[in-house]
PAZAPA-4460 file (N, C-alpha, C; in steps of 0.05 Angstrom, whole numbers, plus 32768, in hexadecimal, padded with zeros to 4 digits):
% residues 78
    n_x    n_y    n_z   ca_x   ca_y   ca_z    c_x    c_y    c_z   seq   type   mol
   7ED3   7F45   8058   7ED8   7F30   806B   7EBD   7F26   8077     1      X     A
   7EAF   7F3B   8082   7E96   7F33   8087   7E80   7F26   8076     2      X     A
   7E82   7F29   805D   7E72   7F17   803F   7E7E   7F02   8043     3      X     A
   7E9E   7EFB   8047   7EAA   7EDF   803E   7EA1   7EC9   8051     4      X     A
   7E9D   7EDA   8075   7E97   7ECC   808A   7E83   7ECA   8086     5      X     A
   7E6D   7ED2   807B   7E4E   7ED0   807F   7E48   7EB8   8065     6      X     A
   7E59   7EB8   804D   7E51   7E9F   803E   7E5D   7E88   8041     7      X     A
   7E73   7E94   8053   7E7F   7E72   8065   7E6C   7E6B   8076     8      X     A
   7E64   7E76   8088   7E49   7E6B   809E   7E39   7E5A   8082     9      X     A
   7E2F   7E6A   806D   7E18   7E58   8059   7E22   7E4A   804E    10      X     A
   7E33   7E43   8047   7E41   7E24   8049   7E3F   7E1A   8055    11      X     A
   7E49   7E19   806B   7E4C   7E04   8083   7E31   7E00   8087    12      X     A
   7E1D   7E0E   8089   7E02   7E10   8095   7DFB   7DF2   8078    13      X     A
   7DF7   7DF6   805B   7DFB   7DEB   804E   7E05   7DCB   804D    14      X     A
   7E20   7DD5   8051   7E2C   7DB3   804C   7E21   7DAB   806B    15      X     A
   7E1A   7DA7   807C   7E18   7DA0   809D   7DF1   7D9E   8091    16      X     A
   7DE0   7DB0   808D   7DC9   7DA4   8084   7DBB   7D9F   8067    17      X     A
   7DCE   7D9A   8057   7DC2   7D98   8034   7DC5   7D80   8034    18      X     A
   7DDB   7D6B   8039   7DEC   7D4E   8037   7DD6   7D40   804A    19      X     A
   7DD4   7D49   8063   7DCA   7D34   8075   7DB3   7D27   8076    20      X     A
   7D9F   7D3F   8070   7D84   7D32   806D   7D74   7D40   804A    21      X     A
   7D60   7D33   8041   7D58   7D49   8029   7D43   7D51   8033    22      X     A
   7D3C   7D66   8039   7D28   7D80   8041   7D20   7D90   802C    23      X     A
   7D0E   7DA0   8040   7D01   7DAC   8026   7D0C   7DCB   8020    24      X     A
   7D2D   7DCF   8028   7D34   7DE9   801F   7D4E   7DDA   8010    25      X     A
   7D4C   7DC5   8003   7D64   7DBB   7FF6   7D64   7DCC   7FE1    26      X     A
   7D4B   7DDF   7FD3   7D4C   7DED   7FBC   7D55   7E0C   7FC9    27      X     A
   7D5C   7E10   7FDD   7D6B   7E26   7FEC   7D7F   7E21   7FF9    28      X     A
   7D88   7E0C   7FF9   7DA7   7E04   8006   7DB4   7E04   7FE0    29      X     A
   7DAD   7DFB   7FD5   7DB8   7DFD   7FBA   7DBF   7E10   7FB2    30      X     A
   7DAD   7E2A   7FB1   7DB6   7E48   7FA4   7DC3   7E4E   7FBF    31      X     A
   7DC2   7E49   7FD7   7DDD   7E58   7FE2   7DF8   7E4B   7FDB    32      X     A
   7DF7   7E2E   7FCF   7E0A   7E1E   7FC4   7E1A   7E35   7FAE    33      X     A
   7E0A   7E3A   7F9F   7E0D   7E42   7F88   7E15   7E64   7F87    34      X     A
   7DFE   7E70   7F9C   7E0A   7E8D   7FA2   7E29   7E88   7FB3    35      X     A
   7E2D   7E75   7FC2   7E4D   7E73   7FCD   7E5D   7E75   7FB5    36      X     A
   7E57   7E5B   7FA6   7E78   7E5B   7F9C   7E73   7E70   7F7A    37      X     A
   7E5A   7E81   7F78   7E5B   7E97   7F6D   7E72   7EB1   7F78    38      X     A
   7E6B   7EB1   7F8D   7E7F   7EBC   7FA6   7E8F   7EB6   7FA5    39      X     A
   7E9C   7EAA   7FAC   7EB7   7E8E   7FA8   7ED4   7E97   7F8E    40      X     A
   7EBB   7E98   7F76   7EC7   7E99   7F5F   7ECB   7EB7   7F55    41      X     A
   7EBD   7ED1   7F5C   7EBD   7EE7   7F5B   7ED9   7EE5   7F6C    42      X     A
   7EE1   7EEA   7F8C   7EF1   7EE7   7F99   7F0F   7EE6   7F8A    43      X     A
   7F0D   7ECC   7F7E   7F20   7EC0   7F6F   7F30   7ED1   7F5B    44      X     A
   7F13   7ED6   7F4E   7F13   7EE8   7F35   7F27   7F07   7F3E    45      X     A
   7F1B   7F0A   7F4E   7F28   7F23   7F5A   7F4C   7F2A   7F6E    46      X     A
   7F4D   7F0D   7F71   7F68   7F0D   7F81   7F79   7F04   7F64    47      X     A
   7F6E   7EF7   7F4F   7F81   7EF9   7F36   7F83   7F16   7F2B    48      X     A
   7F73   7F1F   7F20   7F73   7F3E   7F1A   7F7F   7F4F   7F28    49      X     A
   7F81   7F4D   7F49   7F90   7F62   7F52   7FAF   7F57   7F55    50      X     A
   7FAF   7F3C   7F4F   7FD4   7F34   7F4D   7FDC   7F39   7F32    51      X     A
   7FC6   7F36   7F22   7FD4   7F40   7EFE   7FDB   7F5C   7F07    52      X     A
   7FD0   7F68   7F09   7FC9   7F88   7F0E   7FE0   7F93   7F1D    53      X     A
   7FE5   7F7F   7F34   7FFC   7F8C   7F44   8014   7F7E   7F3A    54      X     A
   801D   7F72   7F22   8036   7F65   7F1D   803C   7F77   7F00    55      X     A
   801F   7F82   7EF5   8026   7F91   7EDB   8032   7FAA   7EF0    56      X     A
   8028   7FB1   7EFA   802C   7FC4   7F0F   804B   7FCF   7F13    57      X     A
   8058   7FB7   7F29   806A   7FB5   7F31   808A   7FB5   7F1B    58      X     A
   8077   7FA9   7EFE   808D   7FA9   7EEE   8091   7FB9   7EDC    59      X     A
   807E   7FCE   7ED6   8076   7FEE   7ECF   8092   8000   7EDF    60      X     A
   8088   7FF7   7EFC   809B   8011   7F0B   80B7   8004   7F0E    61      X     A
   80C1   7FE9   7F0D   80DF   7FE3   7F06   80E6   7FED   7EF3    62      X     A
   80D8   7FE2   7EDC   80DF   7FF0   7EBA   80E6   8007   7EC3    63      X     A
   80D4   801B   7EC5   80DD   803B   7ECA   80F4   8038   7EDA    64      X     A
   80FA   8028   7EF3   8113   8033   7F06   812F   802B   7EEF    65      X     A
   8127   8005   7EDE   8145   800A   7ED5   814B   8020   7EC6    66      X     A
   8136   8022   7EB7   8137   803A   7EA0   8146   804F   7EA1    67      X     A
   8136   805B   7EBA   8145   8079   7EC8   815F   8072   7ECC    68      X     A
   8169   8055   7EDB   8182   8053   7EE8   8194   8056   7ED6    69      X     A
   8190   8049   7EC4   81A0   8042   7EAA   8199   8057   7E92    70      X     A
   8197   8064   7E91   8190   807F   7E79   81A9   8087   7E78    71      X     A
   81BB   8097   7E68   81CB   809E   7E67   81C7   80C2   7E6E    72      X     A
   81B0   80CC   7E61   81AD   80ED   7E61   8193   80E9   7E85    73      X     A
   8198   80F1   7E93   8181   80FF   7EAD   816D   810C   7EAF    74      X     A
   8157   8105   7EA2   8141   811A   7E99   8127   810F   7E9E    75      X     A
   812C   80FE   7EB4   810A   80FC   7ECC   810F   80D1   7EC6    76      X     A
   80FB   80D2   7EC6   80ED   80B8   7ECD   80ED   80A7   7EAA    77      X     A
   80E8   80AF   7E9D   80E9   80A3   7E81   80FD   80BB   7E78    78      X     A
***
């Protein structure tokens, strides 16, 4: 949380002074451009991975419950 708030400030810091005037850290407002939505897209990357992850997940341990429910012989989990 504290990384996400600290490259939100460099954005804003960014879009509020990169647009308005051209200075001479436009070649350092750019790589924080670029380290953001590097950030941005890692983020992304990672909230898909942990919803694949948690839906293979979730449908792993149903499988096993109908399985068990419905087995005919009682002899654990598979």
């Amino acid at each position: 949380a504290l990384l996400t708030g600290e490259f939100l400030i460099l954005f804003i810091y960014y879009v509020k002074g990169g647009f308005q005037k051209e200075n001479t850290k436009s070649g350092l407002n750019f790589l924080i451009l670029i380290f953001y939505f590097i950030y941005f897209g890692l983020s992304f990357i990672n909230l898909f991975i942990f919803i694949i992850s948690f839906s293979i997940l979730f449908y792993w341990t149903s499988y096993i419950y109908v399985k068990s429910e419905f087995s005919n012989k009682n002899d654990g989990l598979l």
